[in-house]
Structure formats: C-alpha cells, structure tokens
C-alpha positions as CSV (number, residue, x, y, z in Angstrom):
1,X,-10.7,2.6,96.8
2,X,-7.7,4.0,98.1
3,X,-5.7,2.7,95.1
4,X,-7.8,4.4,92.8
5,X,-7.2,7.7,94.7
6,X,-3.4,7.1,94.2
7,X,-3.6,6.6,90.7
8,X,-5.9,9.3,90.0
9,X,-3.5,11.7,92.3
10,X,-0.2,10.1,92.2
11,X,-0.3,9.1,88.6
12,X,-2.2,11.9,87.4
13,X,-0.4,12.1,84.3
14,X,-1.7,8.4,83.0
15,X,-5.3,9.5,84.1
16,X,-5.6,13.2,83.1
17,X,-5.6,11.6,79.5
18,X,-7.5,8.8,80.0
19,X,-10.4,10.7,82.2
20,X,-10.4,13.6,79.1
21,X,-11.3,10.7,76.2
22,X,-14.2,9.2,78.6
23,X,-15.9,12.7,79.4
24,X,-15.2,13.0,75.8
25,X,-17.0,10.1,73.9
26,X,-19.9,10.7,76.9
27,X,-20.5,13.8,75.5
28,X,-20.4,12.6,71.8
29,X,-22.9,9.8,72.2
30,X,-25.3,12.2,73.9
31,X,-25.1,14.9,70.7
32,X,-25.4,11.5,69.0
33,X,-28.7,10.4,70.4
34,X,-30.4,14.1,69.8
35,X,-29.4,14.1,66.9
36,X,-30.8,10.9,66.1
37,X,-34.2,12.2,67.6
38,X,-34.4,15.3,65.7
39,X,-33.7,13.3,62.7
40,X,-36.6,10.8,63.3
41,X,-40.3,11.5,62.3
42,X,-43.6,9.9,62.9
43,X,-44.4,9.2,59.4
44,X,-48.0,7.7,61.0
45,X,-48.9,11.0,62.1
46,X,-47.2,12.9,58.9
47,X,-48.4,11.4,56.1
48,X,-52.6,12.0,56.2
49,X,-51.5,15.9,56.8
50,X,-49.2,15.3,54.1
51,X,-51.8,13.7,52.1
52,X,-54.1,16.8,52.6
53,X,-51.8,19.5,51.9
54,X,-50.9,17.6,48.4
55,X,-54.5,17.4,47.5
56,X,-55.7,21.0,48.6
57,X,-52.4,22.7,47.9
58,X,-50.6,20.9,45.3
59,X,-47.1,20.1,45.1
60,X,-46.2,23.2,45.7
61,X,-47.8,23.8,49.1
62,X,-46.2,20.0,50.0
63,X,-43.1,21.4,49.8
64,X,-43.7,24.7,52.1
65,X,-45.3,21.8,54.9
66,X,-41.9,19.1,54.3
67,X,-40.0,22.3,54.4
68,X,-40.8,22.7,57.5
69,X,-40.9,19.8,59.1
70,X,-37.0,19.0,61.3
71,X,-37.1,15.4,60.2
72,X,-34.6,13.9,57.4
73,X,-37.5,12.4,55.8
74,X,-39.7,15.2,55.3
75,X,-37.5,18.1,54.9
76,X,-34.6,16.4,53.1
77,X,-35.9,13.5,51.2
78,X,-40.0,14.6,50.3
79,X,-38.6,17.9,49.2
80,X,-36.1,16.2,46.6
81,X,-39.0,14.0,45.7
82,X,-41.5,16.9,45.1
83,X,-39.1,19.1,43.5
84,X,-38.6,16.4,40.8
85,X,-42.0,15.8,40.4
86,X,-42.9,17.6,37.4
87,X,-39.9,15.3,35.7
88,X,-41.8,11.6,36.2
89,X,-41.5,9.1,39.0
90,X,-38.4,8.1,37.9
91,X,-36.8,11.5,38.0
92,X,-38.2,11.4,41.8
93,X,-36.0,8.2,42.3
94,X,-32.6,9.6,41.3
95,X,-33.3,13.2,42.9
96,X,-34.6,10.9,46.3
97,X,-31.7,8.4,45.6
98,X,-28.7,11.6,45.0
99,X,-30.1,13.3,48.4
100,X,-30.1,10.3,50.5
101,X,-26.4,9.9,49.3
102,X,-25.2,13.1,49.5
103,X,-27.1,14.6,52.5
104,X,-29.3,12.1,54.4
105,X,-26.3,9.6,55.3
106,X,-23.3,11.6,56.0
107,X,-25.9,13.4,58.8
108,X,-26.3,9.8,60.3
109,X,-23.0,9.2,60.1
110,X,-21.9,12.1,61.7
111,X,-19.4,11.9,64.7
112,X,-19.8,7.6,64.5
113,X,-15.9,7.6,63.3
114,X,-15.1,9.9,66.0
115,X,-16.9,7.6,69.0
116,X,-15.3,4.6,67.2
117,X,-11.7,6.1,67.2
118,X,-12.0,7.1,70.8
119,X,-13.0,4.0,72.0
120,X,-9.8,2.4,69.8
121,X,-7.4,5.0,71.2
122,X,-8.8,5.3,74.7
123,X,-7.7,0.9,75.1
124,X,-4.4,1.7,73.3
125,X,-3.8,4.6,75.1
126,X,-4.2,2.6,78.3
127,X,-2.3,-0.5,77.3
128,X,0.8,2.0,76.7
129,X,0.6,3.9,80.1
130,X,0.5,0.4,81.5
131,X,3.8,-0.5,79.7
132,X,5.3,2.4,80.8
133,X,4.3,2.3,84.3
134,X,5.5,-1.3,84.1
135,X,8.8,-0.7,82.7
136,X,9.8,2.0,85.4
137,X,8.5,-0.6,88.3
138,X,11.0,-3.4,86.9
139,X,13.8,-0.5,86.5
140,X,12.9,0.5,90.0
141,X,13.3,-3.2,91.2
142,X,16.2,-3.6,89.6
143,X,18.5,-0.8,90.9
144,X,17.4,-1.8,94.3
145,X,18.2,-5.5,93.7
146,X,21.5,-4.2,92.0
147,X,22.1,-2.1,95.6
148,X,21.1,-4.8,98.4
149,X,18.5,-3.3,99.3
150,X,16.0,-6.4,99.3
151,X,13.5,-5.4,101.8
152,X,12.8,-2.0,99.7
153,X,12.0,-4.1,96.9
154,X,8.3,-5.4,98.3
155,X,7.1,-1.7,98.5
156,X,7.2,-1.6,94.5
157,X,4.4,-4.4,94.1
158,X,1.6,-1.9,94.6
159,X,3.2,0.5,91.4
160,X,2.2,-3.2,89.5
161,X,-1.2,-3.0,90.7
162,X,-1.6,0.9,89.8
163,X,0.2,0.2,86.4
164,X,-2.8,-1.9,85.5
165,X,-5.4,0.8,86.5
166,X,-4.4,2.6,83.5
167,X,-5.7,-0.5,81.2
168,X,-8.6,-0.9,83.2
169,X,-9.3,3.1,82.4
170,X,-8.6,2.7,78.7
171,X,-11.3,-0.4,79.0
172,X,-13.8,1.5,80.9
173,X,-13.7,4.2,78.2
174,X,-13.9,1.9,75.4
175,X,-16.6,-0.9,75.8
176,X,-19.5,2.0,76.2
177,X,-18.2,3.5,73.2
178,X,-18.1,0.4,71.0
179,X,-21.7,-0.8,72.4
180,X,-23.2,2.7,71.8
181,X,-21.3,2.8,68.0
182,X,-22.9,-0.6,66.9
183,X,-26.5,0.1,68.1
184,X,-25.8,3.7,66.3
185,X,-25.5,1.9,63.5
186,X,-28.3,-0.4,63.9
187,X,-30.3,2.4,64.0
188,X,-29.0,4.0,60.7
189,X,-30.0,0.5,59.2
190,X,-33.8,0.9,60.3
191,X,-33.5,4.1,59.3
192,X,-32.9,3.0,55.6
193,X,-35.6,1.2,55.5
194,X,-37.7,3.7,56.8
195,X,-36.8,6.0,54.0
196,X,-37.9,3.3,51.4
197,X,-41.0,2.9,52.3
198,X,-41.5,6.5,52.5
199,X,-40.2,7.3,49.2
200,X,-42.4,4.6,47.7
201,X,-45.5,6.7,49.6
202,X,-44.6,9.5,48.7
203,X,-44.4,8.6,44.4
204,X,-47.5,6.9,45.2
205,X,-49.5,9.8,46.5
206,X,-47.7,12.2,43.8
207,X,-48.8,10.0,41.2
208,X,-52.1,9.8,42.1
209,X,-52.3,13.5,42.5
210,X,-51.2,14.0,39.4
211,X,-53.7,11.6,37.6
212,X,-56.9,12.8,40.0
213,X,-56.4,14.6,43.0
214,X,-59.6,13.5,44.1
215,X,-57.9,9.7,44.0
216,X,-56.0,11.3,47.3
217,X,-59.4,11.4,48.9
218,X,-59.1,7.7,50.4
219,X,-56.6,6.4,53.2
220,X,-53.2,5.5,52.6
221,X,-52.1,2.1,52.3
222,X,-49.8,0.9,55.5
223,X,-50.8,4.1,57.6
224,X,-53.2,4.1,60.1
225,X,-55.3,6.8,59.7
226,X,-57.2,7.6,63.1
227,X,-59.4,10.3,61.5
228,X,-62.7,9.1,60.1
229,X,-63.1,9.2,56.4
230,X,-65.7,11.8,55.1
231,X,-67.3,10.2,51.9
232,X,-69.4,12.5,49.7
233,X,-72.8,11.6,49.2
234,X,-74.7,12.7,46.5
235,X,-78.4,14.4,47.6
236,X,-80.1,14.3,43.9
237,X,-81.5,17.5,44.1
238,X,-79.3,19.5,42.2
239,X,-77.8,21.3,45.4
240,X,-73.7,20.2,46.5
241,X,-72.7,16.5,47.9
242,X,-73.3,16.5,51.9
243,X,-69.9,15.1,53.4
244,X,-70.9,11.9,55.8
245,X,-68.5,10.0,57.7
246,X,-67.7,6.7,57.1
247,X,-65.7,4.1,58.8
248,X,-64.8,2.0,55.4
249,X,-62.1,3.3,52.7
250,X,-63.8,5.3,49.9
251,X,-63.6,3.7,46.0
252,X,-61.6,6.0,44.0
253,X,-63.3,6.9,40.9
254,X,-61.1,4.9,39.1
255,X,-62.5,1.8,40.7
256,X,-66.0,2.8,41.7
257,X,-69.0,1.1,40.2
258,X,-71.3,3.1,38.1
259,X,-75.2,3.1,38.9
260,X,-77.3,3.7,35.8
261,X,-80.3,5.8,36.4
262,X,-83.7,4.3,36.7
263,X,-86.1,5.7,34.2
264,X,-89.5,7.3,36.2
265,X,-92.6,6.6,33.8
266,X,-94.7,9.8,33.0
267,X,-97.3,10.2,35.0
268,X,-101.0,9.9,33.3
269,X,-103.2,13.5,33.7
C-alpha cells in the first residue's frame, strides 16, 4: 500500500491521467446501462393494451398509446409501422426497416465507441508512462554509475516498481471497459431480435384490423395474455350478446363454424 500512495502522490502526473479515464468510462457505462433500460419494454405486458387500443381506436389512437410509450419499440418502431399502414404491409417493412436504421441503432450504439476507445487509450496510455518512468530510472542509474556512486544506485529499484504501477492503472481501467463493451453489444444483438418479432406482431395485428377488427378480439399468438378472454354469447332473444369469460382462444369469424337453425314445427290449435 505504501507504494501505491507514492505513485498516486509522488507520480501524480502518470496518475492524474490515468485516474480521470477510469472515473471517466465508470461514468459512461452507467449512462449506458439507463439508457439501455429506458430503451427496453415489456412487450408481454404491451401488446394486449396495444391490441385493444388498435381495435377500439384504430390506428390512429395506436399511435397516440406508442407515442407515448419511452421504449424504442413502441415509440420509434410501432409508430413507423402505423404511420405506413394505410400504404400495405410492405410499406410497414421499409418505413420499420428505414427507422431501425436511421434512429433505433445509432441510440444503441451510442457512447459504445467512446467506452471502447477509453479502454484502448487508458492501456496505451499506461504502457507509455511506464516507458517513460523507465527511461528516467536507467538515466538516473547511469549518471550515478558514471559518478562512483554505487551504493546510491540500489535506492532507484523502487522507481522500477512504481514505473509499472502506471501499466497496471492503464489495465485496471481497461479490462472493465472491454468486458462491459462486449456484453453492450450482446445486448444490442437480443435487442434485434426483439424488434423482429415485434414488427412481425405488429403487421399481423394491423392486418387483421384492417380485414375485421373484430378478428383482434382473440389472443395473440407468442404472448401470454393473463386477462381472461370475454367471448360473446349470443342470448336468441333479440336483445345484445352477454360477454362471458372464457378460458379458451375465441374462433375468429373467419374460422368459426356456422350452426344452421333448427326449424320449430307449427304448433296444431
């Protein structure tokens, strides 16, 4: 310990530098990581509101409830979606496909190059100090060597030692910084998954919406859905369908099997 205290006061000109990058790229991988969490949403929970909204409000009233929403996926790549929508699925693509580009990634992205070149520079930066340190040592040596004065020259072996604290800095600053820039990354790849099975949802939904909105009525496919379904039942007397729960999907009316009435026989007098 008390070599580390005369590096960081001695040398303070080899730390000062070295200490300023590692605060630094702390501080950047924290904005990092809430960053990443206000990015992220729980499409689970999302999409059956999502679902609703579309089939009471329209598209219009999906985009006011994306809008907003903080994630990237609803408020960035829905709204493209349903701002295309009038256009076909396909125009949903591209306008999904241009905002992912242009937007969506360069968010994720954001301050990863910066982390990386810290942690390159901070090992660099190290290395060098070490050199230099290292260079005046041997000079130091050899001006006493060059005088006689052989007994003086044992008391420069420690400057060796401190020379390489300046390395050991540099790697202290960098291997966090690497470690938090590759699981950064692996987390931008989930990500793009993510946003591909939410775009195909999302033309899905919009699709079916724009055949029958009452094909929205049922549960989407992949989601869990922990609210019970409410299935309208017919009560044959003329008066409105009484809403009943039910535990089981409900048949769109694409796909629901029709029930031919049973003729009564006319009663004798």
């Amino acid at each position: 310990m008390q070599a580390v205290k005369d590096f960081f006061i001695g040398e303070w000109y080899f730390a000062l530098p070295l200490v300023t990058m590692s605060l630094v790229g702390a501080a950047l991988v924290i904005w990092r990581i809430l960053l990443n969490i206000s990015a992220n949403t729980s499409m689970d929970d999302f999409l059956p509101v999502f679902q609703e909204v579309l089939r009471k409000h329209g598209i219009r009233g999906a985009i006011e409830l994306c809008k907003q929403e903080n994630g990237l996926i609803p408020n960035r790549v829905f709204v493209a979606g349903l701002e295309a929508a009038d256009q076909g699925a396909a125009a949903m693509r591209r306008s999904i496909a241009n905002e992912v580009e242009l937007e969506v990634l360069p968010r994720l992205h954001f301050l990863l190059p910066t982390i990386l070149a810290i942690a390159k520079i901070a090992t660099m930066v190290g290395l060098f100090f070490t050199v230099i340190s290292m260079i005046n040592t041997f000079d130091a040596i050899g001006r006493e060597s060059a005088a006689g004065k052989v007994k003086e020259i044992g008391g420069h072996s420690s400057k060796i030692g401190l020379a390489l604290f300046a390395t050991a800095i540099g790697l202290f600053t960098a291997i966090p910084l690497v470690f938090s820039h590759v699981l950064f990354k692996a987390w931008i790849t989930k990500f793009e998954v993510k946003i591909k099975v939410a775009t195909q949802k999302l033309i899905t939904l919009v699709t079916n919406y724009k055949k029958d909105p009452r094909l929205l009525d049922g549960p989407i496919p992949g989601v869990t859905d922990k609210a019970r379904v409410m299935t309208p039942i017919p009560t044959g007397t003329g008066k409105p369908p009484v809403a009943v729960a039910a535990a089981a999907p409900v048949a769109s009316p694409a796909t629901a099997i029709p029930v031919k009435p049973v003729p009564q026989e006319p009663r004798e007098r």
